[in-house]
Structures are given as structure tokens and as C-alpha cells.
N, CA, C and O atoms as a GROMACS GRO file, in nm:
protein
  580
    1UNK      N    1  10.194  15.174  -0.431
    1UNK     CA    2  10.093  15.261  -0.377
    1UNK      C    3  10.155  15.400  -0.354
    1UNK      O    4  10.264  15.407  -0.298
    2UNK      N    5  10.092  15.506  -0.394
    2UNK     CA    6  10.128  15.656  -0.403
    2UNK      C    7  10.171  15.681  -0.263
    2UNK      O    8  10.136  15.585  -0.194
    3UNK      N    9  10.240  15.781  -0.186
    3UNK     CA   10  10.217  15.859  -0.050
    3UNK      C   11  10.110  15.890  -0.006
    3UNK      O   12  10.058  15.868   0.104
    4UNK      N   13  10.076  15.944  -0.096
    4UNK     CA   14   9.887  16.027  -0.079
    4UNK      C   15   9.802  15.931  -0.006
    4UNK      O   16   9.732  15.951   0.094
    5UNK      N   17   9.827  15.793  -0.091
    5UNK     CA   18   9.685  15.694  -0.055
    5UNK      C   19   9.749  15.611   0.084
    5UNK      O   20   9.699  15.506   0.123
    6UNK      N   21   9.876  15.680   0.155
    6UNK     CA   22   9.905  15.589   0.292
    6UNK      C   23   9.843  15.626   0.421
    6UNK      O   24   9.857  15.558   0.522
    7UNK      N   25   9.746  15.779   0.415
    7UNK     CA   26   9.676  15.800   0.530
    7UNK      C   27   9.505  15.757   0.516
    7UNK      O   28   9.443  15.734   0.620
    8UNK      N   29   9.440  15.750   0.394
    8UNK     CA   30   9.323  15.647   0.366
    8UNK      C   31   9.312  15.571   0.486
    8UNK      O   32   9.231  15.593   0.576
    9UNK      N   33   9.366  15.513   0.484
    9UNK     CA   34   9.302  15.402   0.626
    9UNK      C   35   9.323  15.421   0.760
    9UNK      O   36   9.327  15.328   0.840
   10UNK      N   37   9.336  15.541   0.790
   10UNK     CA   38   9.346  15.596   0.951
   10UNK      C   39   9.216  15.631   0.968
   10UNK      O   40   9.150  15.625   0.864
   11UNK      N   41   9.164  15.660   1.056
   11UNK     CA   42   9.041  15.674   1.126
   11UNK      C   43   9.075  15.749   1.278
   11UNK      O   44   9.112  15.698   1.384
   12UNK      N   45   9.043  15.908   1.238
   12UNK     CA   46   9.062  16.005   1.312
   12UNK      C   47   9.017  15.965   1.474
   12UNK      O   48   8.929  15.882   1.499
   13UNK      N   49   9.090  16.038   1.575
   13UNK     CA   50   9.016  15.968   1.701
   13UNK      C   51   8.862  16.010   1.740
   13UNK      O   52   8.790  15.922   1.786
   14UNK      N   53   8.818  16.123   1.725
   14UNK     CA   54   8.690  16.123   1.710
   14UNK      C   55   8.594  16.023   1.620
   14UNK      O   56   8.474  16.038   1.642
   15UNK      N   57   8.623  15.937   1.535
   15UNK     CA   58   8.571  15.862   1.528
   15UNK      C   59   8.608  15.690   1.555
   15UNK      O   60   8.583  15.589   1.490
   16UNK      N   61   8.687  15.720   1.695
   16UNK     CA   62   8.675  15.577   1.752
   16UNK      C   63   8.616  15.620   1.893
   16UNK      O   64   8.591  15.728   1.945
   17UNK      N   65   8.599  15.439   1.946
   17UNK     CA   66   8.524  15.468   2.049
   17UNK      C   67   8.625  15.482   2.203
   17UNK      O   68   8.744  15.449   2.214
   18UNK      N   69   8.551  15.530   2.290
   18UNK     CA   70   8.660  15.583   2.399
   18UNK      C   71   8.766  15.460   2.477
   18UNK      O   72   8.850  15.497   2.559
   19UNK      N   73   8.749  15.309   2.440
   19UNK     CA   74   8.768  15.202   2.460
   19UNK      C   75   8.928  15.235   2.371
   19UNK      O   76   9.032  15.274   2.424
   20UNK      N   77   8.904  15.206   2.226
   20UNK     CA   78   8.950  15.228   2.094
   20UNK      C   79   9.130  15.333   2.187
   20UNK      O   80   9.243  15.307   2.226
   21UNK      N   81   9.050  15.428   2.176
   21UNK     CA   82   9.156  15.594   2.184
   21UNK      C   83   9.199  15.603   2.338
   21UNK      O   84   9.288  15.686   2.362
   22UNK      N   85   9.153  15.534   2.438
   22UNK     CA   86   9.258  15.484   2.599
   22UNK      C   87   9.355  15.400   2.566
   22UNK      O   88   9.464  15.408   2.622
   23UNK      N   89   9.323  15.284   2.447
   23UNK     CA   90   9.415  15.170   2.441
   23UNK      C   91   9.548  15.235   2.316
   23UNK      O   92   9.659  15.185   2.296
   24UNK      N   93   9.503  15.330   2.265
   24UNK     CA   94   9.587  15.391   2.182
   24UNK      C   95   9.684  15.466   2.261
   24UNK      O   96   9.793  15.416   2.288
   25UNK      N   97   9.652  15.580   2.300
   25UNK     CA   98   9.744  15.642   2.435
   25UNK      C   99   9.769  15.600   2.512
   25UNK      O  100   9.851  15.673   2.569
   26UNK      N  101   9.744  15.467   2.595
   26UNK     CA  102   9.803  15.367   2.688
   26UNK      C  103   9.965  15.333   2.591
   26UNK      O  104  10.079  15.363   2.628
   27UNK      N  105   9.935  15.279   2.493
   27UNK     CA  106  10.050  15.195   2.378
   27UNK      C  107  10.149  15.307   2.354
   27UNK      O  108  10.261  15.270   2.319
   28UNK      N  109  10.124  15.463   2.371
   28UNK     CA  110  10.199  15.591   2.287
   28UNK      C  111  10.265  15.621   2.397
   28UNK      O  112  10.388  15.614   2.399
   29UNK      N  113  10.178  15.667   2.531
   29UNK     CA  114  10.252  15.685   2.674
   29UNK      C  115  10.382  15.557   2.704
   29UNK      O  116  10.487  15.606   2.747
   30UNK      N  117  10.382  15.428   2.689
   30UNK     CA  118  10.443  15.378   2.686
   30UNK      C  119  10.571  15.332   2.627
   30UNK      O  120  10.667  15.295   2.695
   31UNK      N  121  10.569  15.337   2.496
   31UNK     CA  122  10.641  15.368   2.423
   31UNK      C  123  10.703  15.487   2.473
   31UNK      O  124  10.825  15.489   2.494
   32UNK      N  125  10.637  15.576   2.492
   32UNK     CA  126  10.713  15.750   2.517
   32UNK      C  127  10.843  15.689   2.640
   32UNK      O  128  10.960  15.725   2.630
   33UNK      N  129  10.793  15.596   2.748
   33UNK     CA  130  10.869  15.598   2.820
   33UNK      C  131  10.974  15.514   2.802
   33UNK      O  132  11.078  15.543   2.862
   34UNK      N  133  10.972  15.409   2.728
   34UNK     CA  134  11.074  15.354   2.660
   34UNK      C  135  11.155  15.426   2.602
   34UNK      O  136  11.259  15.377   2.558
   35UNK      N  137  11.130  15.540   2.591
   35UNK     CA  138  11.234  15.640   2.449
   35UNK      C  139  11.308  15.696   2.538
   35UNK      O  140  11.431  15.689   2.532
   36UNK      N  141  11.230  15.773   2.652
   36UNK     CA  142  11.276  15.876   2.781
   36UNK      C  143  11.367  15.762   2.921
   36UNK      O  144  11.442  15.794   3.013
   37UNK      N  145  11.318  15.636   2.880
   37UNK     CA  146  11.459  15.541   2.986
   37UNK      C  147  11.596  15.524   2.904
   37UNK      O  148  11.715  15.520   2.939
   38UNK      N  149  11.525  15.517   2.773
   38UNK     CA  150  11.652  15.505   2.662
   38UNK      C  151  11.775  15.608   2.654
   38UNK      O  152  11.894  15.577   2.665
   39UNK      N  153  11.722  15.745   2.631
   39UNK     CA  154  11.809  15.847   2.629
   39UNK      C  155  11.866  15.875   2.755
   39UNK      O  156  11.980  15.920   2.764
   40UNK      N  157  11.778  15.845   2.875
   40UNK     CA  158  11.806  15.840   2.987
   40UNK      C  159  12.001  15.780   3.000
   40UNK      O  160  12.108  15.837   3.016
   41UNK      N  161  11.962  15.666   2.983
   41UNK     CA  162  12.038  15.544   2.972
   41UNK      C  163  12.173  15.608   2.864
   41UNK      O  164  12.287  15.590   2.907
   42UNK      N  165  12.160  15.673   2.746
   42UNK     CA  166  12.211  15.718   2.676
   42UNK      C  167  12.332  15.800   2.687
   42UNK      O  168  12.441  15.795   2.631
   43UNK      N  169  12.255  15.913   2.818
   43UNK     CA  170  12.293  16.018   2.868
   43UNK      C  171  12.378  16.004   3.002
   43UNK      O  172  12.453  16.087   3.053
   44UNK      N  173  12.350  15.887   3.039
   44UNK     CA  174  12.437  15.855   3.169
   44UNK      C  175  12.562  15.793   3.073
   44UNK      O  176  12.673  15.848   3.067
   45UNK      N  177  12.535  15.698   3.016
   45UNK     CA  178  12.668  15.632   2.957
   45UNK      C  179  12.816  15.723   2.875
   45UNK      O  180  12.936  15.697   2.870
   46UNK      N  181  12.708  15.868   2.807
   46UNK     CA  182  12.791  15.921   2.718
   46UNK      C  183  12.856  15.993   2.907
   46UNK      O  184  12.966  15.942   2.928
   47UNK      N  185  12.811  16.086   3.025
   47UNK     CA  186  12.843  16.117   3.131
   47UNK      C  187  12.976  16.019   3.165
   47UNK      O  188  13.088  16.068   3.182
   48UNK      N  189  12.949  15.865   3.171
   48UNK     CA  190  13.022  15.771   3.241
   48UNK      C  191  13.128  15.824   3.164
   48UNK      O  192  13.198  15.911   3.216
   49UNK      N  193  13.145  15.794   3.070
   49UNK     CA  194  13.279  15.801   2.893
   49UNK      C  195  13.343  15.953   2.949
   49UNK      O  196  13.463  15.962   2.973
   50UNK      N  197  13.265  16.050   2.963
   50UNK     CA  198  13.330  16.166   2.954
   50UNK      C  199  13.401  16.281   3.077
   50UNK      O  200  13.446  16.396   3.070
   51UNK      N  201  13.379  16.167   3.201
   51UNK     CA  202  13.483  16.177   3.320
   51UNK      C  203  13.640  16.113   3.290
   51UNK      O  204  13.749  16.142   3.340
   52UNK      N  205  13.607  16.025   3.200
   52UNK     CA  206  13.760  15.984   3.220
   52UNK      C  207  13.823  16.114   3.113
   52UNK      O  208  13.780  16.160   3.007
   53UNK      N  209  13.924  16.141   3.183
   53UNK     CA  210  14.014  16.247   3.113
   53UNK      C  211  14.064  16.229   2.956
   53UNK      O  212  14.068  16.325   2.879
   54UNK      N  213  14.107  16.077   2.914
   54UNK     CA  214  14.149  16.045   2.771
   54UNK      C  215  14.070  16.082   2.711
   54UNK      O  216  14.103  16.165   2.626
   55UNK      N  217  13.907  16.039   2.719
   55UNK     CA  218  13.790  16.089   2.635
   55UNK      C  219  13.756  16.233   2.605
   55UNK      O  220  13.715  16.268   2.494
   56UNK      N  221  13.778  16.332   2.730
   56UNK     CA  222  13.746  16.440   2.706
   56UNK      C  223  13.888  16.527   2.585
   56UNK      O  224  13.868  16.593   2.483
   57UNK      N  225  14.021  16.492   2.651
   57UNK     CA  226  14.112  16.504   2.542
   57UNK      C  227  14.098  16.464   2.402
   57UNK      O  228  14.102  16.531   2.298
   58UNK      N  229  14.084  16.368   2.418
   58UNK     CA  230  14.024  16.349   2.275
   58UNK      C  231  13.895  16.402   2.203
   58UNK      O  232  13.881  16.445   2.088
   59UNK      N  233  13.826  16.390   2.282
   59UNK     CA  234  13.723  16.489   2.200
   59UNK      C  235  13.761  16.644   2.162
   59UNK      O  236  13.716  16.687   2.056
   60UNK      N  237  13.824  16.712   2.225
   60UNK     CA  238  13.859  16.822   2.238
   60UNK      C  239  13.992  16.871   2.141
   60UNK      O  240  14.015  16.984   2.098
   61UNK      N  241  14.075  16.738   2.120
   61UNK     CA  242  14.188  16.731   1.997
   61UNK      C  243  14.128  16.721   1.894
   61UNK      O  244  14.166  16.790   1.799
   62UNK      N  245  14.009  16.628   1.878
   62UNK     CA  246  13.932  16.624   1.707
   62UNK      C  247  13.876  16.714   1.691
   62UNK      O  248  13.864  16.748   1.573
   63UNK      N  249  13.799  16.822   1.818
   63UNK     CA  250  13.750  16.937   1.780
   63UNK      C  251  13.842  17.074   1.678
   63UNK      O  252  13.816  17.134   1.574
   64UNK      N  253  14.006  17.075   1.822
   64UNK     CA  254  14.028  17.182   1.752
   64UNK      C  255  14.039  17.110   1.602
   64UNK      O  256  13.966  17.154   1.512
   65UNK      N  257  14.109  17.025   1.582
   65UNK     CA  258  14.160  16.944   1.476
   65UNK      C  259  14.044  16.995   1.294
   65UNK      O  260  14.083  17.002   1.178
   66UNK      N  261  13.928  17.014   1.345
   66UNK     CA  262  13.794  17.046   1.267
   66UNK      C  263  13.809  17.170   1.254
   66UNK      O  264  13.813  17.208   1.137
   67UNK      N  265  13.821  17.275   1.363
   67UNK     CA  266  13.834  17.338   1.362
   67UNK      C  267  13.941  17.450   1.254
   67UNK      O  268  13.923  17.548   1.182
   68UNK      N  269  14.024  17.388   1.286
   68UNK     CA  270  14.176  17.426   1.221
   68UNK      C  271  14.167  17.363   1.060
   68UNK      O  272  14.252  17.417   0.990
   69UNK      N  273  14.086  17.266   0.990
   69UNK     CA  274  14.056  17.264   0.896
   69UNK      C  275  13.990  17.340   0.789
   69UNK      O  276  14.005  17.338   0.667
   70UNK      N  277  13.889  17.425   0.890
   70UNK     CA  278  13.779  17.527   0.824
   70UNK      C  279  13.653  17.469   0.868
   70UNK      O  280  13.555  17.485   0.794
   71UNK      N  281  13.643  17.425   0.943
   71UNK     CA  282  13.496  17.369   1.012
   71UNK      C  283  13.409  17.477   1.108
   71UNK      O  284  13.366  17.466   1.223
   72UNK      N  285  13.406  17.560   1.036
   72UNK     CA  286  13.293  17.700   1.147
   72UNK      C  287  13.200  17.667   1.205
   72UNK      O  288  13.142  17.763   1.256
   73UNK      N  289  13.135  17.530   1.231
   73UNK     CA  290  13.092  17.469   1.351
   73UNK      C  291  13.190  17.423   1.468
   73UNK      O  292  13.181  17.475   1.579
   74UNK      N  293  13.245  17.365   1.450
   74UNK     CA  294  13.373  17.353   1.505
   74UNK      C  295  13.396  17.472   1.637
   74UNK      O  296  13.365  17.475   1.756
   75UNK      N  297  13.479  17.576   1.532
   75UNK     CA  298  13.495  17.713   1.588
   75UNK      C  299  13.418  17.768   1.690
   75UNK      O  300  13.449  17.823   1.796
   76UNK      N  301  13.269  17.732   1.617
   76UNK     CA  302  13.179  17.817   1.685
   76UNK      C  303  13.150  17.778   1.836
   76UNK      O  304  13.116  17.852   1.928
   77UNK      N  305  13.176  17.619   1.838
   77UNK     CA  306  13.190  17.523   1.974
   77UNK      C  307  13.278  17.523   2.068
   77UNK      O  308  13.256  17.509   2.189
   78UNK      N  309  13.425  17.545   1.993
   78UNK     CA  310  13.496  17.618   2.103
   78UNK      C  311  13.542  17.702   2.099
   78UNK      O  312  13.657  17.701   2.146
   79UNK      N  313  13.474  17.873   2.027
   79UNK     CA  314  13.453  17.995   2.091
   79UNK      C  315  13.366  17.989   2.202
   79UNK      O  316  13.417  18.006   2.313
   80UNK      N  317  13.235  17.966   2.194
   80UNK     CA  318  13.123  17.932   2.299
   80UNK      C  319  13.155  17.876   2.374
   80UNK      O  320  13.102  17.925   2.474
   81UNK      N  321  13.240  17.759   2.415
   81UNK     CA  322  13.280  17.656   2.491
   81UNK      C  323  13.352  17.743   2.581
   81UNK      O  324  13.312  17.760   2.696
   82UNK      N  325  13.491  17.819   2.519
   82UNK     CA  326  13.582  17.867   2.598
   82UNK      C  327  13.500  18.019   2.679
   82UNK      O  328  13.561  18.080   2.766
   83UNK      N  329  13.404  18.049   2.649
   83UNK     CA  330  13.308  18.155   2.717
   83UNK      C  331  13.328  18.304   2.655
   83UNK      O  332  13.347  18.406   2.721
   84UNK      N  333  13.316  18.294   2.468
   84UNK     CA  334  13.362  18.389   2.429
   84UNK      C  335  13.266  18.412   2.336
   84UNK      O  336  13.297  18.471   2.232
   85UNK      N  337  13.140  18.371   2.359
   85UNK     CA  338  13.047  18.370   2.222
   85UNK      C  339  13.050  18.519   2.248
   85UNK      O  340  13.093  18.560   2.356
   86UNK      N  341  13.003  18.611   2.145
   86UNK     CA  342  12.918  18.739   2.174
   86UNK      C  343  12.782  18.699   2.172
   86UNK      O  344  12.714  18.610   2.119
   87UNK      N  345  12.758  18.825   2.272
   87UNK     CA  346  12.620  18.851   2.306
   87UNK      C  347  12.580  18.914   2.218
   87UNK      O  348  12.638  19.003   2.156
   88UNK      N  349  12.417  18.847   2.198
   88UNK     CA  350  12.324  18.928   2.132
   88UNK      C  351  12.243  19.030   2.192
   88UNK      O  352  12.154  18.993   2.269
   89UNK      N  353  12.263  19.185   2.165
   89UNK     CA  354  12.166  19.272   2.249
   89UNK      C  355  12.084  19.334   2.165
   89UNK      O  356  12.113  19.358   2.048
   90UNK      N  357  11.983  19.362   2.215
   90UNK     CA  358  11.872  19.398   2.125
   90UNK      C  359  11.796  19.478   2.244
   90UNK      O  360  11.746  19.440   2.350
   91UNK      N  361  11.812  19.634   2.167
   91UNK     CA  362  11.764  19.772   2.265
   91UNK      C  363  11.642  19.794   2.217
   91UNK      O  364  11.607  19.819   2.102
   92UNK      N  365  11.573  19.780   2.324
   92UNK     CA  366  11.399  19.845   2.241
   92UNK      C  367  11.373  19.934   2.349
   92UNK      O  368  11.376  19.903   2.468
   93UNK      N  369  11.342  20.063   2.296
   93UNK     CA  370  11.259  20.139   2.362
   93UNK      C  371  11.120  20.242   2.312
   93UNK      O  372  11.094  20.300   2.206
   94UNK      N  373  11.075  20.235   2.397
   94UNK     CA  374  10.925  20.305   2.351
   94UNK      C  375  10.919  20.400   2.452
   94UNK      O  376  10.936  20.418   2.572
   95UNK      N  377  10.869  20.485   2.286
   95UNK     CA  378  10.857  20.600   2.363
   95UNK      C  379  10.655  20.641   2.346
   95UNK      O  380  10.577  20.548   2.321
   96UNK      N  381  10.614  20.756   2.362
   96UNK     CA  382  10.458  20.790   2.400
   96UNK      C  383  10.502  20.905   2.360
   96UNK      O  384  10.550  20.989   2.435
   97UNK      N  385  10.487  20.921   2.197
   97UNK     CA  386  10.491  21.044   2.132
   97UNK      C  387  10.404  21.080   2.045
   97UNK      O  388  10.372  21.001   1.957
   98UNK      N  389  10.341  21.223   2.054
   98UNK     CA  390  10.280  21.303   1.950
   98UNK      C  391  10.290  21.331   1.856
   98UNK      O  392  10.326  21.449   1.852
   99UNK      N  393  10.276  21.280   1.743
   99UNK     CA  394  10.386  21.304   1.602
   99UNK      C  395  10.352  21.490   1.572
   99UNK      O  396  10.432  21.580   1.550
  100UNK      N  397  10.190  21.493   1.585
  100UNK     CA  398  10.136  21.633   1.598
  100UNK      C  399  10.259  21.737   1.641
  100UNK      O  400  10.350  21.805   1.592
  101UNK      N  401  10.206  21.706   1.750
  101UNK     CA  402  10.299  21.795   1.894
  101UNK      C  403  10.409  21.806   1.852
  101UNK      O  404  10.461  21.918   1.845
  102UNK      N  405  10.474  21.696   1.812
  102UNK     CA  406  10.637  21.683   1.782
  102UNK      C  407  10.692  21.796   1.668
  102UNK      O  408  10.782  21.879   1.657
  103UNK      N  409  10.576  21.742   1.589
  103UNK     CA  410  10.579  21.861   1.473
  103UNK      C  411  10.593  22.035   1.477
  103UNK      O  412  10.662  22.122   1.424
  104UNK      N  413  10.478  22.023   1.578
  104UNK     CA  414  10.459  22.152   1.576
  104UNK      C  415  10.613  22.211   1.660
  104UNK      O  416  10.702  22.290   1.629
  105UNK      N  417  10.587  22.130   1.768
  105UNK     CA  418  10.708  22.200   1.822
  105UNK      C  419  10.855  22.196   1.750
  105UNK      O  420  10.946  22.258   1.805
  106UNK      N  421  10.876  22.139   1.653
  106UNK     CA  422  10.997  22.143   1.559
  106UNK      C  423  10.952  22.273   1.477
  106UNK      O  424  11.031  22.366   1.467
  107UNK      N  425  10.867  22.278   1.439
  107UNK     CA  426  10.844  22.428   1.351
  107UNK      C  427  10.866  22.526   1.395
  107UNK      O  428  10.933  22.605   1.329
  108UNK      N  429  10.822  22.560   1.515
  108UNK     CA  430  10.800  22.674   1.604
  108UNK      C  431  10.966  22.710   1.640
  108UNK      O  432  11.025  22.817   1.624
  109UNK      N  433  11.014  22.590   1.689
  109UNK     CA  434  11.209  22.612   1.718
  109UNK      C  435  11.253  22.696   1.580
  109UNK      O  436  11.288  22.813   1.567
  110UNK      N  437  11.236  22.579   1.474
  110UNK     CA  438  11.299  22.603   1.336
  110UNK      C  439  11.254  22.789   1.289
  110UNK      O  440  11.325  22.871   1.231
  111UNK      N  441  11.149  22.802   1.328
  111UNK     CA  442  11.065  22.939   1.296
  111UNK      C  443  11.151  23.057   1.414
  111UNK      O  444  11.201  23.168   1.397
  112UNK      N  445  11.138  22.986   1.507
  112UNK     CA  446  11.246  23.158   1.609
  112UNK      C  447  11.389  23.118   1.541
  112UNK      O  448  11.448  23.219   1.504
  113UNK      N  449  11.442  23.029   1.521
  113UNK     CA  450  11.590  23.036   1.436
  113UNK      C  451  11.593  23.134   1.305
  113UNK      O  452  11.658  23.239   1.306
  114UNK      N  453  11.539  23.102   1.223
  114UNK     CA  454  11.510  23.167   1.120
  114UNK      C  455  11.430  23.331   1.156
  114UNK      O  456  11.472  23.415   1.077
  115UNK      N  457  11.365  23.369   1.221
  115UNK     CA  458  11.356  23.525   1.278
  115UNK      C  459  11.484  23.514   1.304
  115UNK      O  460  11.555  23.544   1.208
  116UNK      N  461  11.554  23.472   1.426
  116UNK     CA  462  11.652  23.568   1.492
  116UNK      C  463  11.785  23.552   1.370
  116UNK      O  464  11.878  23.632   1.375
  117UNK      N  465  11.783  23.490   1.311
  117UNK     CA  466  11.907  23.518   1.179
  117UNK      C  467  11.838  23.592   1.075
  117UNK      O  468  11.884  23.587   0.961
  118UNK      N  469  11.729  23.660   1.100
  118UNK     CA  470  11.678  23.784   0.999
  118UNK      C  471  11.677  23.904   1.094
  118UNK      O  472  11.621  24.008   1.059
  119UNK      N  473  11.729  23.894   1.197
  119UNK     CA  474  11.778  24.010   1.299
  119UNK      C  475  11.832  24.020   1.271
  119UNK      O  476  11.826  24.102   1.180
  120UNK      N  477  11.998  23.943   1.305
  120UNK     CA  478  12.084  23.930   1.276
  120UNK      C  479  12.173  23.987   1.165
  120UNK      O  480  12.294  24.013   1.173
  121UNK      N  481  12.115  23.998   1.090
  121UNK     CA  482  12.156  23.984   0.931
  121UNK      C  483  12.078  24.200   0.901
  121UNK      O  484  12.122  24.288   0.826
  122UNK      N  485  11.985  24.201   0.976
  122UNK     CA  486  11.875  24.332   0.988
  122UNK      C  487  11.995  24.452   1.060
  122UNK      O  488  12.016  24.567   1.020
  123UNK      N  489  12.058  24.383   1.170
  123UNK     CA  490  12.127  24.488   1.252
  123UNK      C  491  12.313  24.480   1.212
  123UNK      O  492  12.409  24.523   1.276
  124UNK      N  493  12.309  24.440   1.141
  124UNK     CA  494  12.480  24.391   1.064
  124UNK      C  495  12.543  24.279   1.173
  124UNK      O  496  12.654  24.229   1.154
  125UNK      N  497  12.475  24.253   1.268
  125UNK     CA  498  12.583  24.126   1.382
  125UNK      C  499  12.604  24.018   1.248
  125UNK      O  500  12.527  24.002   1.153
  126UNK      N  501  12.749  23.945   1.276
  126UNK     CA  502  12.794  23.856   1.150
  126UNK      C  503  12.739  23.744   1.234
  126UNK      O  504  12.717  23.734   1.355
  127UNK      N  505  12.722  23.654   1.119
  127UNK     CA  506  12.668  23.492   1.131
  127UNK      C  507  12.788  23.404   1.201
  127UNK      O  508  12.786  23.315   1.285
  128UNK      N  509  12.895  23.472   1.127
  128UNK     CA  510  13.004  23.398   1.177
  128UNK      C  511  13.106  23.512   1.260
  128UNK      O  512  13.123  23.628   1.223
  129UNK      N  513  13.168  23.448   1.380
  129UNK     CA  514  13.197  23.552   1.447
  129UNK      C  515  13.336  23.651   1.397
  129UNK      O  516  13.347  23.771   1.423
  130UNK      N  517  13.439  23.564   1.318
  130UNK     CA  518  13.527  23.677   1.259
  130UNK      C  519  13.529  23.767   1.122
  130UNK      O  520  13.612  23.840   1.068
  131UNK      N  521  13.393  23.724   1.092
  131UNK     CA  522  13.354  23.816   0.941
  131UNK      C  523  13.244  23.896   1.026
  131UNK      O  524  13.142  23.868   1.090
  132UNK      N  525  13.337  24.041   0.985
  132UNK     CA  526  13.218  24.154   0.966
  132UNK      C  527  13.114  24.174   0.903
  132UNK      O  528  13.152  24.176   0.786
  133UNK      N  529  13.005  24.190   0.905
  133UNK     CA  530  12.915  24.194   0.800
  133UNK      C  531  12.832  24.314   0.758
  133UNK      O  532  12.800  24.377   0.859
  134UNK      N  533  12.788  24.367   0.648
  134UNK     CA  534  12.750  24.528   0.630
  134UNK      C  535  12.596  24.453   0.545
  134UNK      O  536  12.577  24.371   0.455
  135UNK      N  537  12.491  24.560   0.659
  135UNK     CA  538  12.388  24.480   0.565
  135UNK      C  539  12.369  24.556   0.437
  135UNK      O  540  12.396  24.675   0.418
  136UNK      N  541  12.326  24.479   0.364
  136UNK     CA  542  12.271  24.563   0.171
  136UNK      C  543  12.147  24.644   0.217
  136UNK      O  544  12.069  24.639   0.312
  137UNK      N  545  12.163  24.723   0.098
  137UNK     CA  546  12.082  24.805   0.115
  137UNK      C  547  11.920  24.681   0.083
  137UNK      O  548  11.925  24.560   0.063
  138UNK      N  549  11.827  24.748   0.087
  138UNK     CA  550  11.657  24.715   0.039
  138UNK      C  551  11.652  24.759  -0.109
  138UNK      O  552  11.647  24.868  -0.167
  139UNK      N  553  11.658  24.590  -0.158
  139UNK     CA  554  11.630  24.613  -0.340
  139UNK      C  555  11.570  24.737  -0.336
  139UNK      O  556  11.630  24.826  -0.396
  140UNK      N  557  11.403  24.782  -0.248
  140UNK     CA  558  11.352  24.879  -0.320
  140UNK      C  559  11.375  25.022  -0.234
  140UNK      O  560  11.301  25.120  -0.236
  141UNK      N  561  11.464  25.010  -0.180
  141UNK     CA  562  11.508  25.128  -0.103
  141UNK      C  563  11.560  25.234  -0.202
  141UNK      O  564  11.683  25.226  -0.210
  142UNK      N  565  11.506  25.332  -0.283
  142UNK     CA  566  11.563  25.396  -0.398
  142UNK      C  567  11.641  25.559  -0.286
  142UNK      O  568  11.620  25.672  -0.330
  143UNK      N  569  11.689  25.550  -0.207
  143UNK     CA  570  11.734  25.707  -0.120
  143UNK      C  571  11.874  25.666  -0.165
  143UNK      O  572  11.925  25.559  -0.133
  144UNK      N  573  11.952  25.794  -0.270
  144UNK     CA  574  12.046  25.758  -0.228
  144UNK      C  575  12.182  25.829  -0.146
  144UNK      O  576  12.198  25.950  -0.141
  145UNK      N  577  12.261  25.743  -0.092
  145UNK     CA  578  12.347  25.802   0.020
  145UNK      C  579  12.436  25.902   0.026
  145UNK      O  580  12.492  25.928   0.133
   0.00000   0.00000   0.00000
């Protein structure tokens, strides 16, 4: 029989009756708690094992042991372990800007820069402060000196 044809015979809970779908989640809740005493149970025992000192040595010798092979899980367990992971930072900031506004006011700066280095350049002051500068004459300035 295909995969396809193994959900055919389920019958969604809306179409059972409320008798049907209590006795279903009665059986699932239960089970659930069988799983959650289990790991329970699981979790105390691996706890019990890992007070005694031999166990934790040993776990900790096969680690580096992985480690020192080329195991970058390994590594990564006791970098993190020993309290050396790096942090992940992630800067967000927002800002409440006018792209308009922004604009304009970049033009307007960029626009008095550009006048005052056509002063500049108008009255001979140099751009740079140890070159003298002599302004040219006016292409159509025909007087001559």
C-alpha cells in the first residue's frame, strides 16, 4: 500500500461525535504524561550519574578528546561551556527622517560650498594654504594689461 493511501481512513475530529474526540484526548493527555514522567525519570537519573565526579571527568575527557580530533561541535561545547561563546549583537536604530528635507538640506550645504570656493578662487585666497594663487584673467575679458 502507497504512503498516500495511509491517511484514507482517518476521520477528521469534526466529524466524530463529542463522545468519539473526549475519549481520544483522554488516551493523548495520557500518554503525554507517560512521556513527561519518563523524561522526568530520565533527567533525574542522567542528574544522579553526573554528581559523581568520575562521570563528569569523563565526559569532559571524551569531549576535549572530540574536540582535539576536529569535531567543531565539540569545540563549540566547550568554548560555550567554559563562558567564551561570543555574543551576538545586533544594533538597530530608527531614525524619523525626511528623505525630502534631507535632500534639500544636503544641496543647499553642497551649494554655499561651492559659492564660497568661487570667492575664493574670485579674490586670489589659495584653496590650499601654502600655494599662492593668481586668479586668470576672464576668457572674455579682452583689456589688455
Amino acid at each position: 500500500m502507497p504512503k498516500s493511501d495511509g491517511y484514507k481512513n482517518l476521520i477528521p475530529a469534526n466529524k466524530r461525535s463529542k463522545d468519539e474526540v473526549r475519549i481520544i484526548g483522554q488516551k493523548g493527555g495520557k500518554k503525554s504524561g507517560e512521556v513527561r514522567r519518563m523524561r522526568k525519570s530520565l533527567r533525574e537519573q542522567l542528574l544522579i550519574l553526573l554528581e559523581t565526579g568520575d562521570t563528569q571527568d569523563s565526559i569532559c575527557l571524551a569531549l576535549i578528546d572530540k574536540a582535539l580530533e576536529g569535531d567543531t561541535n565539540a569545540f563549540k561545547v566547550i568554548r560555550d561551556t567554559i563562558g567564551e561563546k561570543p555574543v551576538d549583537k545586533v544594533c538597530m536604530t530608527t531614525a524619523n527622517v525626511n528623505i525630502a528635507e534631507s535632500y534639500k538640506e544636503v544641496k543647499a550645504i553642497m551649494e554655499a560650498q561651492k559659492q564660497r570656493l568661487i570667492e575664493e578662487y574670485r579674490h586670489g585666497n589659495a584653496l590650499i594654504p601654502d600655494i599662492e594663487c593668481e586668479p586668470s584673467p576672464h576668457p572674455l575679458n579682452l583689456q589688455e594689461n
